[in-house]
C-alpha positions as CSV (number, residue, x, y, z in Angstrom):
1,X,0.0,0.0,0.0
2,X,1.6,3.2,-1.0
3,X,1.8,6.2,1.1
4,X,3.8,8.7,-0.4
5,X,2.3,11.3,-2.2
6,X,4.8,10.9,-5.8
7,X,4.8,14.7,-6.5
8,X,6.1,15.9,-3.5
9,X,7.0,13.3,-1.7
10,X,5.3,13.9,1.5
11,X,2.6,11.8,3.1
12,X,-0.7,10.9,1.6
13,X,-3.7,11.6,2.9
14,X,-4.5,7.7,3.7
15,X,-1.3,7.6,6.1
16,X,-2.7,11.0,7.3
17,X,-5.5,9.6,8.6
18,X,-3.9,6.5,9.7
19,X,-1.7,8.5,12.2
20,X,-4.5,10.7,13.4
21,X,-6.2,7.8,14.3
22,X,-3.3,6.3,16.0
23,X,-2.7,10.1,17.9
24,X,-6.1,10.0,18.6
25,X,-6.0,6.3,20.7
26,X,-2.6,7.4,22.3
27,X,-3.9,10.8,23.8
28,X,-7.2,9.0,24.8
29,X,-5.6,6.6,26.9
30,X,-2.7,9.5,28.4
31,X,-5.5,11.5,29.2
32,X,-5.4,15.5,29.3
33,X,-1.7,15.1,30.5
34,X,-0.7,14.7,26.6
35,X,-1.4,17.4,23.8
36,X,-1.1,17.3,19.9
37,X,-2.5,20.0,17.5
38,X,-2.7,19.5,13.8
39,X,-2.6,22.0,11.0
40,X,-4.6,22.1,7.7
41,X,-3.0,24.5,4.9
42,X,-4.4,25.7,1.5
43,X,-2.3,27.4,-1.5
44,X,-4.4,30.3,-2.3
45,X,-5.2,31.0,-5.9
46,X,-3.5,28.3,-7.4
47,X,-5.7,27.6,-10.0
48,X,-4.6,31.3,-11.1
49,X,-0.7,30.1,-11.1
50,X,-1.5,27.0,-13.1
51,X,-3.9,29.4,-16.3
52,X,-1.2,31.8,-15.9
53,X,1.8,30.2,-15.7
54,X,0.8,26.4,-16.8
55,X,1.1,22.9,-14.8
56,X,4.5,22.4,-14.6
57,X,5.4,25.4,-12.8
58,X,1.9,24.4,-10.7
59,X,3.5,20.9,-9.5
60,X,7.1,23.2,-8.9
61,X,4.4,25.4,-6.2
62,X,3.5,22.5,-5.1
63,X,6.9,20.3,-4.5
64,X,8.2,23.7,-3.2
65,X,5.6,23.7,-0.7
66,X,6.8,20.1,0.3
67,X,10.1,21.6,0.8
68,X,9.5,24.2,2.8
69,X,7.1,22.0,5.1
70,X,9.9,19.4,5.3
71,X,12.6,22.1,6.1
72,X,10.5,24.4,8.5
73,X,9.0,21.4,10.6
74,X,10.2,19.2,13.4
75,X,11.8,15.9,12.7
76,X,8.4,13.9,13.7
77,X,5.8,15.9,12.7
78,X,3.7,13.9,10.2
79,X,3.7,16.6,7.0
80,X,0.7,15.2,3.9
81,X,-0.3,16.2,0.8
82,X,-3.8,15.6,1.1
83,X,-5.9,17.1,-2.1
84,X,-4.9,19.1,-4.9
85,X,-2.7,22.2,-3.3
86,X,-4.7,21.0,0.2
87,X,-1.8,19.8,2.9
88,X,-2.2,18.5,6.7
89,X,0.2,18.4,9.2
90,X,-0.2,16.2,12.3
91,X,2.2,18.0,15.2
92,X,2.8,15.1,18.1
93,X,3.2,16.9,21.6
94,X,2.7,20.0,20.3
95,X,-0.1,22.4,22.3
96,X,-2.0,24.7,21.2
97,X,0.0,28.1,22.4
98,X,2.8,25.9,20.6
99,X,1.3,25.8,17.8
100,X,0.3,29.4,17.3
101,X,3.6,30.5,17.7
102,X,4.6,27.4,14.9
103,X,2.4,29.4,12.4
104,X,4.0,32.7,13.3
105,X,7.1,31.2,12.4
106,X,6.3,29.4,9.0
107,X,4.3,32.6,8.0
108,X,7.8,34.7,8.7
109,X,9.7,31.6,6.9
110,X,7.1,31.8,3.9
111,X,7.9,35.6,3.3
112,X,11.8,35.5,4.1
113,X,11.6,32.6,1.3
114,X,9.1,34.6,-1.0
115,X,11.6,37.5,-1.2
116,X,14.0,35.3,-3.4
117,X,11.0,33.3,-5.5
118,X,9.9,34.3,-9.2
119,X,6.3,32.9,-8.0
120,X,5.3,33.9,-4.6
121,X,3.7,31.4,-2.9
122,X,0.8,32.6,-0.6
123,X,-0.8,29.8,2.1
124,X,-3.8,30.1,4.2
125,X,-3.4,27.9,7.1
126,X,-5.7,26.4,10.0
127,X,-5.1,24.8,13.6
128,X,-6.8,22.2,15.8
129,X,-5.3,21.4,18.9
130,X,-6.6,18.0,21.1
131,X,-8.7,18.1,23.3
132,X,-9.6,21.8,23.4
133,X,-11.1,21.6,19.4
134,X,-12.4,18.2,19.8
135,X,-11.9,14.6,21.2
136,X,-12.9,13.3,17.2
137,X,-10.9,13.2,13.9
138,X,-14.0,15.0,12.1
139,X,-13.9,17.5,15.0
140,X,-10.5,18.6,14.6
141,X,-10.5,18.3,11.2
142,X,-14.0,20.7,11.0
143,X,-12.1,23.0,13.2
144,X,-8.7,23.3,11.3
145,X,-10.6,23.9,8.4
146,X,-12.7,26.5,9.7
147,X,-9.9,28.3,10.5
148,X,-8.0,27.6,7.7
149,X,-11.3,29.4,5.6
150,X,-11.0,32.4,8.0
151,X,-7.3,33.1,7.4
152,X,-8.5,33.0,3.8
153,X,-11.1,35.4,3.7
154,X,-9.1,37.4,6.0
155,X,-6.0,37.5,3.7
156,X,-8.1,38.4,0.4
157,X,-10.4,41.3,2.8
158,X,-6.6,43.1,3.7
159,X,-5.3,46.0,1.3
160,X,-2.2,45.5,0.3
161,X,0.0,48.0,-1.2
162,X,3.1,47.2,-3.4
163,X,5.5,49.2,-3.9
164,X,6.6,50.3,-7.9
165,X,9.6,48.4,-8.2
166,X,8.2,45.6,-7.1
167,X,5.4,45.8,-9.4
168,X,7.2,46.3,-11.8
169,X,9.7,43.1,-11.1
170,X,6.3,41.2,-11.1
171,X,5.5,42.6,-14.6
172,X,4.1,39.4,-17.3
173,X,5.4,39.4,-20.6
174,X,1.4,40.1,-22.1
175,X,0.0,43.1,-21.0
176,X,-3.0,41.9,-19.4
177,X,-1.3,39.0,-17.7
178,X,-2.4,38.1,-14.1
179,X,0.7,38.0,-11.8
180,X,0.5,37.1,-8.0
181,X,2.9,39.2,-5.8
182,X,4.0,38.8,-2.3
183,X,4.6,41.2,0.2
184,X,5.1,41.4,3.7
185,X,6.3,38.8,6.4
186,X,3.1,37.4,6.0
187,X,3.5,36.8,2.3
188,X,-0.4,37.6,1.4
189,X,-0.6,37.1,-2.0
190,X,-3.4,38.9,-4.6
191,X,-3.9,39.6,-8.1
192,X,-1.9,43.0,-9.9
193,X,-2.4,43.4,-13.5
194,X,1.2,44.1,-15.6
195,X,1.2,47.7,-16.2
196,X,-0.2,49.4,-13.5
């Protein structure tokens, strides 16, 4: 039974689930002495990069993505491709104070690492932590997702202004082109048409 995920190399969703489960039983019988979170993430406006810039440099997004999981995360945190540009992280021991300062660090990491990309890459991201979000896998997971959605409305309701130069080193070769930019340590990510 395979359980990589052969673009990126990460976990699959199946294994995913599997070690959930397996968290799950574990923290049941520790009781409330033992904590794990777990953390959905979402590329935002990927299907933009793929019509803009085509497939291939969609699977680079999303290999780079496995690579900067990979490199930002801890040695045993359980890191899954689990949909399209959809991604779950299962975080053992990990609380949920822990974990909120986690995202605050990937988030800096994202935009430290967007400074030297051609594509910016732009991620919503959601946390559940056990048992404070839920004793269940479908409550954690309804949880992280929730809050995955409400970084991503959140992201696309901020203003965001860009400076000229960067604008212009964001310019498309067509004049109409849709571009995404980054800026910021929180790397949100929208759409600027080449030439403004």
């Amino acid at each position: 039974m395979a359980y990589r995920d052969p673009l990126t190399g990460l976990w699959n969703r199946r294994f995913f689930e599997e070690r959930l489960t397996e968290e799950l039983s574990r923290s049941d019988r520790a009781g409330s002495g033992r904590r794990f979170s777990l953390m959905v993430l979402d590329l935002n406006d990927f299907k933009q990069t793929n019509d803009s810039h085509g497939h291939l440099v969609g699977d680079a997004v999303l290999k780079d993505v496995g690579d900067f999981l990979v490199k930002h995360l801890r040695a045993h945190d359980v890191a899954c491709r689990t949909g399209g540009d959809e991604f779950s992280v299962l975080l053992p021991d990990l609380s949920a104070g822990d974990c909120g300062h986690l995202v605050d660090r990937l988030r800096a990491a994202l935009g430290a690492a967007n400074e030297r990309r051609q594509i910016a890459i732009s991620l919503s991201l959601g946390t559940a932590s056990w048992p404070e979000a839920g004793k269940s896998m479908d409550a954690l997971l309804t949880h992280a997702d929730e809050a995955m959605y409400a970084d991503k409305r959140r992201q696309k309701a901020r203003p965001i202004a860009v400076s000229r130069a960067r604008r212009k080193s964001a310019r498309a070769p067509e004049r109409d082109r849709k571009v995404l930019v980054a800026v910021g340590p929180k790397a949100n990510a929208f759409e600027a048409r080449a030439g403004q």
